[in-house]
Structure formats: C-alpha cells, structure tokens
N, C-alpha and C positions, 0 to 999 in steps of 0.2 A: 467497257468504258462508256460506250455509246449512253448505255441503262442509266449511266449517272449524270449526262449530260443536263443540257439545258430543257428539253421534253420528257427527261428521264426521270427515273422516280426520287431524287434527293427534288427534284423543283416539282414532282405532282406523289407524292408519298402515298398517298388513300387512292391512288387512280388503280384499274385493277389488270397491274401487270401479272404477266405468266411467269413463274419462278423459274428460274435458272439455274443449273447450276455447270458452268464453261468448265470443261475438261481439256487441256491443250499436252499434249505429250509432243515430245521431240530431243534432239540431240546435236550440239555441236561441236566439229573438230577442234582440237587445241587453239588450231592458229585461223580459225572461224573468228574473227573478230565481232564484225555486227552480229553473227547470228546466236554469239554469248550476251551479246548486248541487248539482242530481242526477248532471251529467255529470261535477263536480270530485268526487263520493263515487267514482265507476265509474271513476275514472281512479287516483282516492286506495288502491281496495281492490285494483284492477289492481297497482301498485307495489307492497304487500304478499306479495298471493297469488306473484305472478312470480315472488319473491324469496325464495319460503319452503321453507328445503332441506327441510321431511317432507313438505311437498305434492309438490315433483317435480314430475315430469311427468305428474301426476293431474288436476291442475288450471289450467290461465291462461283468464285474464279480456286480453280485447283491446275499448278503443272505436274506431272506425272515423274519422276525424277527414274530414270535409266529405262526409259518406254522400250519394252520389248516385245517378243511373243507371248513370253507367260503372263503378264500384265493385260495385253490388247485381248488376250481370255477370257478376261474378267470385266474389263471396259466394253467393248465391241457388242456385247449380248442387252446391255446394260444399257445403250445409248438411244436416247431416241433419236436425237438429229446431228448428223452428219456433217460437217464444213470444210468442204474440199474448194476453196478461194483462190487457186492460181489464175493467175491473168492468162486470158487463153491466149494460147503459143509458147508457152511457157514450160508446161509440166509434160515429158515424153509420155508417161503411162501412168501406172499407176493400180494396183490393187486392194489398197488397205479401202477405198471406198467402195469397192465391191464386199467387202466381206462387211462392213457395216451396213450394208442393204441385204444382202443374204439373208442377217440378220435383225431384219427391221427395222433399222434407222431408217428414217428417211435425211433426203442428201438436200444441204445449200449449197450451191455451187455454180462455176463457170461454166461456158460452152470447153474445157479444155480437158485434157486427159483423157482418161477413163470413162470420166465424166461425159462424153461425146456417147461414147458407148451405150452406155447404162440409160441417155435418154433415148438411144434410139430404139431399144428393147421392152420399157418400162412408158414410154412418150413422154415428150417434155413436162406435160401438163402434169405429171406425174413427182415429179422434181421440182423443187425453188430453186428456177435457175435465175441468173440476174446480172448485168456487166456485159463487157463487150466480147463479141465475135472476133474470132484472127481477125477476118477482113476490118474490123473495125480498127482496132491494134493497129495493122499495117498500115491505114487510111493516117491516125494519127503520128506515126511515125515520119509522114511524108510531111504532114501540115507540123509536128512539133506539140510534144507536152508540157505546160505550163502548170505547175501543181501549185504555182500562187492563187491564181485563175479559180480553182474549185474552194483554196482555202479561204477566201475572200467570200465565194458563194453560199456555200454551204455552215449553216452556225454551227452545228455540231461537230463536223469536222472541225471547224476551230478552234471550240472549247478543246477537244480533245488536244489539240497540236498546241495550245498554250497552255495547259494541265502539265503537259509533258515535259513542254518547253523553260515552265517556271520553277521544274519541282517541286510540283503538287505531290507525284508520284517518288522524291527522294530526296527530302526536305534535309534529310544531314546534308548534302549534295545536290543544289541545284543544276547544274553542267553538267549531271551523267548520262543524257541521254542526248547530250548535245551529237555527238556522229549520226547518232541515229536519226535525229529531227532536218541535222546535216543532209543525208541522205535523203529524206524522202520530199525535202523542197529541193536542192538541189539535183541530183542526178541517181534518181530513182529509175531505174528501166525498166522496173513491173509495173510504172504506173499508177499507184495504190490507190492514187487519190482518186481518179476517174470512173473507178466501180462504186468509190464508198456510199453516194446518195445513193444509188439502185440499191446496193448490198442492205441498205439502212429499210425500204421499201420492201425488199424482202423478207426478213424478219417479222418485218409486222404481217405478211403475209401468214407468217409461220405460226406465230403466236394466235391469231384468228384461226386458223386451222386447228390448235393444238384443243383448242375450248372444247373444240366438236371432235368428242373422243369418236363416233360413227364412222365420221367422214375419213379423219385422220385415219382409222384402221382400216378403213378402204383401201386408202393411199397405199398403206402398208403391206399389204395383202397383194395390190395390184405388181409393187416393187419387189417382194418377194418371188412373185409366182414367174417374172420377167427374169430373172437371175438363171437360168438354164443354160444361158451362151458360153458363160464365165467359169463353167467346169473346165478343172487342171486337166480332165481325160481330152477334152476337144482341144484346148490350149498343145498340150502335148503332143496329139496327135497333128495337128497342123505344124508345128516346130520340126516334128519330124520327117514329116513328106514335103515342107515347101521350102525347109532352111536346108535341114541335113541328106535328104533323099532318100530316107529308109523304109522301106516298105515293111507292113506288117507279114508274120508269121504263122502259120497254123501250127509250127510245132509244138509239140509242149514241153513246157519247163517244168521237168518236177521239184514239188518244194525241198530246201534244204533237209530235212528229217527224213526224206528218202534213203537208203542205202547206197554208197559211193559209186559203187556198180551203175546205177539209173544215171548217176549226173556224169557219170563219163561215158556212155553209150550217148547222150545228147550233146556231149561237148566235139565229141569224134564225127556226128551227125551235121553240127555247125559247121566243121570243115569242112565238110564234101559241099557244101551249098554255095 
C-alpha cells in the first residue's frame, strides 16, 4: 500500500520504481477474529492494486491460500526478499526465515526472533534491519505508546490509515475494517506504527540495492555461506544433550532391510546399556 501512497507510484507513475511483486502466505484459526480480518484487508488491497491500470506491472500483491510445506517449496527458492517484521519481543523463534536465506532471500526485518540470529552469523550489515530493539520496546512501554502521535507525523502512514479507514479498500463496505483500524489506533501492543517510517527507509534501501544485481549477489552469497549454524543435525544434537540428556552412541543401528536376527541382537544390546 505504501507503493500507492502519496510518494508512490499512482502520484510519480514514470519515476523508476523496482517492480514487486508482495507474496504474503498465512492462516487463521476459526475464532481468530482480527487475524481473518487481516487476511480479508491483503486480499481487499490485492483486488485494488491488481487492477489498477498506473500501477501495471510495478506492483501485485498475491495471498497464498492454505500456505503449507508443499507450497513454501515452490515460494521459498523463488523469493528474493524476505519480510520477517515482528516487533522485537515479540516473536519466540522462528525458522521459516532461516530456510529463506538458505535459500537466497535476503531478509527485512526486526532485531527479533531468529532474526537476532541470523544477523549475528551473516552481520547486521548483511540484513535490512530496521525498527526498534527490545530495550527500545521496554523504554516505550514505560513512557507509553501514542499511535496518533506517528499518524499525525508521518504522511504516508496516514494516507494509508485513511484509505482503510474510508473504504478505499472495500467500497460495497466502508466499516469493514473498522476493528481493525480500531485496533491499531487504539490498543495495538506490537506497536505497528512506531517501526513504520524506519520500515518505509528500509525498503528504499532494498530497492537501491536490488538495481546493483553485483552487490545484491554479494549480499546473497555472504547470507548463504553464514547459514551453517541453522543445521537440524547441530539443532538436534544440542536439544538432546542440554534439554533431554542423551548422550550419543557408537553402536550401530542396522538399516531396516537387514535380516530380523541383526535388529534383535541390537535391541538385546540396548538393554544391557
């Protein structure tokens, strides 16, 4: 939505932005209310943008409808850039942004998560990171979040919050995204508003990088070859000697296609240990 705003390309058309095209996958429980209401905005603004003859083919928005494994197969290899935006303190872990650097994305995101990770392995410099630190978060918590405060500031956040707010995005239905708009002036606790100019500064970072395909595949190379930590065998192996206490084995286990005899001489074997 930002792309369509007031700097965006419906008010500078010929200016020569980097084409997009926003892939968002995700899923909500039944009695998820907002976060049905988030995937009906990403589907409401999809419709829009698709269909808007000065965007072209600058911009589409696509949601992924029942995002699984066999799907992130075919997205994940396919992706360049990566947008893992939780407010940090927020997200406990996290994997799906490892396996999109594995595989060459490079990553937008918070100091949060996985994300904490992967810069320390890859260096920040490495990552468009952007938005606040825990410490920052907890600082604001003390002092208090004011999300009028940013919307008042910042233009594009505005336009956006009044697009939404008027049913720009769902013109049979102006009021459908009333909770939602509810929510993030009201009593939003991720904050959304307080990353959005960095988040916006960002981007354009990313977009200048994207021109210089050299650099850009440097990046990529550098975040790939950083990706070694994030092996399921080290993962594993720590889960099992610091959580469960199991020390590894030298015995050997022979493969099933062995004859029954070998797997019960190793199973008799187990016992005596």
């Amino acid at each position: 939505m930002t792309l369509l705003c007031s700097k965006g390309i419906r008010k500078n058309p010929t200016a020569p932005f980097v084409p997009r095209t926003v892939i968002i996958g995700g899923k909500a429980a039944p009695g998820y209310h907002m976060a049905k209401m988030i995937i009906k905005l990403i589907t409401s603004v999809a419709d829009v943008v698709n269909n808007d003859p000065v965007v072209g083919s600058k911009l589409k928005v696509i949601f992924l409808e029942n995002y699984r494994v066999s799907l992130a197969e075919k997205v994940i290899p396919a992706t360049d850039l990566s947008e893992q935006i939780s407010t940090a303190g927020t997200e406990a872990s996290g994997t799906g942004n490892m396996k999109f650097m594995l595989n060459g994305a490079l990553t937008i995101g918070t100091m949060d998560g996985a994300n904490v990770e992967m810069a320390e392995e890859a260096g920040e410099e490495n990552l468009f990171i952007f938005g606040m630190r825990v410490e920052d978060v907890s600082e604001m918590d003390k002092k208090g979040y004011d999300a009028m405060s940013y919307y008042k500031k910042i233009p594009e956040l505005k336009q956006v919050m009044d697009q939404i707010a008027s049913g720009f995005f769902s013109p049979r239905n102006p009021e459908l995204f009333k909770d939602l708009t509810d929510m993030l002036f009201k009593y939003d606790r991720f904050k959304v508003f307080a990353d959005f100019e960095d988040y916006l500064k960002s981007q354009d970072k990313v977009s200048k990088l994207y021109q210089n395909p050299v650099e850009w595949t440097k990046m990529v190379i550098r975040n790939i070859a950083a990706t070694g930590k994030f092996s399921s065998d080290r993962t594993i192996t720590e889960y099992a000697t610091e959580v469960w206490g199991v020390e590894p084995t030298d015995l050997k286990i022979p493969p099933p296609n062995e004859p029954r005899e070998a797997i019960e001489e190793t199973v008799k074997a187990l016992k005596k240990m």
